[in-house]
C-alpha positions, 0 to 999 in steps of 0.5 A: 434348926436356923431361922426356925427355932429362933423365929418361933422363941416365946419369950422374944414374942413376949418381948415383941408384943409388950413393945407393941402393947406400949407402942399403940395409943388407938385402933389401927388396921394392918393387911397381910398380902400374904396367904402364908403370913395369914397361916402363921397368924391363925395357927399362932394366935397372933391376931388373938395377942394383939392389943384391943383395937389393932386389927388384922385384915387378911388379904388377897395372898393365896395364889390359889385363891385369886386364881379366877373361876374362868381360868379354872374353867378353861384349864378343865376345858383343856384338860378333858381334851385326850390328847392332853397331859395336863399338869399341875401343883396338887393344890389346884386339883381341888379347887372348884370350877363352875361344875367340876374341878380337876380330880373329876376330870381326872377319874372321867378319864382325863391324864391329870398329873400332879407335879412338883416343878414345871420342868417336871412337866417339860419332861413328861412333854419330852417323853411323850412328842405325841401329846400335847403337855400343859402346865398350869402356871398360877401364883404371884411374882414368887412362881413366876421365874421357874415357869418363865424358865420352862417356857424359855427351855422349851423354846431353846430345845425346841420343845412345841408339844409343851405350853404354859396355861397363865394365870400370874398376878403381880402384888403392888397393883392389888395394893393400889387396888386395894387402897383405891376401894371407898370400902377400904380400911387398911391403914398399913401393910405387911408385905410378902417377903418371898415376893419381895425377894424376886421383886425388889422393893422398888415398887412400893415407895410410890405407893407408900407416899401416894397412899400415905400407908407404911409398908413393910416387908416381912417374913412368914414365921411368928418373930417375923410377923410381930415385928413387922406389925411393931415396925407398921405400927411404930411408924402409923403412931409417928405419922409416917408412911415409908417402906421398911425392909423387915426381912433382910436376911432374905430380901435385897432392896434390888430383888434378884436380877437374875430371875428379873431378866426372865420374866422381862425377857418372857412375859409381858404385863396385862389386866388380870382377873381375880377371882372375887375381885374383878379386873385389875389393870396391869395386875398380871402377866402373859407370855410375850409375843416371842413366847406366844406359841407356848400360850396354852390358852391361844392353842387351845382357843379358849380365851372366849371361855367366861364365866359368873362367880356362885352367889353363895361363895363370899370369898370375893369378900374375904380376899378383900379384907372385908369379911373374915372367914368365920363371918360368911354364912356357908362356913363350916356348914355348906362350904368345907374343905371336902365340899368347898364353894371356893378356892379359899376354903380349899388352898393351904394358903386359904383364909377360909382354910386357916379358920377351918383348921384352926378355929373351927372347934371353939371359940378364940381364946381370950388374948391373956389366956392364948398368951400363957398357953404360949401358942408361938412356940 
């Protein structure tokens, strides 16, 4: 099948890694911003290939993840109401809020519907004039033209029983964010190429020369990955510190216009809550004012909702790069997929969830031994 079987070949992974191998001269640490890209890397054993001193940071890219404990507790809030279909992608149903996610809202009584597009929830909100239908709408700069789409047919056909609960957040401010961080150890990055494929390139270069960090743009199966970290390291042993675009096949330097002028036309930008994280400044979006009275949030008035993170939870760390999931305490004993303290353990782009999945049962193998086995098969 195109651009999987290819993208999976071991003996062009050999290949990748051999020129890595006689490319790195000292330790270097490179973040995936990307939940997916961190999935390929655990499931494959990428990171278990490299050679010693090249490291692997996993980044704030789950969607789900970042998604902060406040927004989970206002959608609960909304969700409860009777008059409300609440919809939602099924991998939020688990996530936990301060005391119950969407599943017990749900078996409480409360119409939780799992759809597949947030225009399936504008034809629930079609069929039923007399409830009020949100669709909770997360995710980076990948999710945000359809939901930005549904709003605006909404309004078109004059569709005002439907509203969107917002929790969008951008990627190039989390870097900033990131690199700005005293504890910070990343020295490059890989960078989400499903983003880049709506975005652009454009708002990287600055980052690139102020942070003096490559950047590069890559896809989510294992060939992607090694030769986005050959390119990242290619250009950290040269001294250099561009934006390199890795994935070509799906990426245009000028992103798609197209679903560009929707979000311009739809949401403005706003400081945005990560989940873990804190406040980042112009990190996310909101429907504009043109689009306000689709705003879940300002007709259900819950924006007073606030909410502390569990102390137990350290997923504030993970999705920040400084501890790896198996470190925490909690792992695997308290906090597991049927009993999570966090969305990261939860979500099926979740670093947590990766670990659970893939190294849960014994111990990484040795790099010369996983590299026999093949695992990028």
């Amino acid at each position: 099948m195109k651009y999987l079987e290819e993208f999976q070949n071991p003996e062009l992974a050999r290949r990748l890694l051999e020129d890595i191998r006689a490319t790195v001269t000292r330790p270097w640490a490179l973040m995936e911003v990307c939940g997916g890209q961190t999935h390929t890397i655990i499931r494959h054993g990428i990171d278990q290939l490299l050679p010693e001193g090249l490291e692997l940071i996993h980044g704030p890219g789950c969607p789900v993840c970042v998604t902060p404990l406040e927004v989970i507790d206002k959608a609960l809030e909304i969700a409860s109401r009777p008059d409300v279909i609440f919809c939602s992608f099924g991998d939020m149903l688990r996530v936990p809020g301060s005391d119950r996610d969407l599943f017990r809202v749900r078996s409480e009584g409360g119409d939780v519907r799992v759809v597949y597009s947030p225009l399936d929830a504008l034809k629930i909100a079609r069929q039923n004039p007399e409830r009020q239908v949100v669709f909770f709408g997360i995710g980076f700069e990948t999710t945000a033209p359809p939901n930005a789409m549904t709003v605006y047919q909404a309004r078109k056909h004059g569709i005002r029983n439907f509203s969107l609960l917002v929790s969008h957040v951008r990627v190039p401010p989390a870097i900033e964010a990131i690199m700005q961080s005293p504890d910070c150890r990343v020295q490059g990055f890989l960078a989400a190429g499903h983003v880049c494929s709506v975005m652009g390139t454009g708002e990287y270069p600055e980052l690139a020369e102020r942070f003096r960090v490559p950047i590069v743009v890559t896809g989510f199966e294992p060939l992607d990955i090694l030769e986005g970290i050959r390119r990242t390291v290619r250009q950290l042993e040269r001294g250099e510190h561009m934006v390199d675009n890795a994935y070509r096949r799906a990426v245009r330097d000028e992103g798609n216009a197209a679903a560009r002028a929707m979000l311009d036309d739809v949401f403005e930008t706003t400081d945005r809550a990560w989940r873990g994280i804190g406040v980042i400044p112009q990190s996310g979006w909101r429907l504009s004012e043109r689009y306000r009275e689709f705003d879940a949030e300002h007709r259900f008035q819950v924006g007073s909702i606030t909410t502390c993170e569990p102390a137990a939870c350290r997923s504030g760390e993970v999705l920040q790069g400084l501890l790896k999931p198996d470190q925490c305490e909690a792992f695997g004993t308290v906090c597991t997929p049927r009993t999570p303290l966090g969305a990261t353990m939860v979500s099926s782009e979740g670093a947590c969830a990766a670990y659970y999945l893939y190294r849960r049962l014994g111990a990484p193998a040795a790099p010369a031994a996983a590299m026999e086995a093949s695992p990028v098969a």
